[in-house]
C-alpha positions, -999 to +999 in steps of 0.1 A: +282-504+185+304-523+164+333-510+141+343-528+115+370-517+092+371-527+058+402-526+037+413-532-003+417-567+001+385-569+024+362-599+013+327-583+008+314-618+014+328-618+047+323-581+055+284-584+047+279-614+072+302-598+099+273-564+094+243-587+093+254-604+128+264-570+141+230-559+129+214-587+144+232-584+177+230-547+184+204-530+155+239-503+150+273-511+129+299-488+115+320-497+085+353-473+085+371-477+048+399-456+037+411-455+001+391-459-028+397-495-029+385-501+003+355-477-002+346-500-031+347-529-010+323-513+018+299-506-005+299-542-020+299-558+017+268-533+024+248-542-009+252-578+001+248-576+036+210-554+026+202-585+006+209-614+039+187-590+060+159-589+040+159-624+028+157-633+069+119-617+066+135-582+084+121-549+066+160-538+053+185-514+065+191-476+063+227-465+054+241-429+066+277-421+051+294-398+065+338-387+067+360-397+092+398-383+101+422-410+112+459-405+121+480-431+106+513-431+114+514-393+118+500-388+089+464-379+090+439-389+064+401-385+055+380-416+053+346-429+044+320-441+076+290-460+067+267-459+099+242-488+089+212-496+112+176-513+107 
């Protein structure tokens, strides 16, 4: 399974087609964003991405959010993870 980590500055554009390939390679990707501005982004990429799936005949995607804990340098912080499948 893919993990794809989305950021502020993140292009959802880009995010959504790097989640439709994952989804067409493996049926499983994870989107890991930290920050609200990143969170925002994630949600964008996954709105988008919904749309290219369906639009390629395939019945949609399910979406199951969830929190992960990351260390960044020493410091350890609570993000958002997006498990999206068909």
């Amino acid at each position: 399974m893919e993990i794809l980590k989305v950021a502020s500055a993140s292009n959802p554009n880009a995010v959504a087609g790097a989640i439709a390939g994952a989804l067409e390679n493996d049926g499983i990707v994870e989107a890991h964003a930290i920050g609200a501005g990143a969170v925002n982004q994630a949600v964008k990429a996954v709105a988008i991405a919904r749309r290219l799936v369906e639009r390629e005949g395939e019945p949609g995607i399910r979406v199951v959010p969830g929190f992960i804990d990351v260390e960044i340098g020493g410091e350890r912080k609570t993000g958002l993870r997006l498990v999206i499948e068909k």
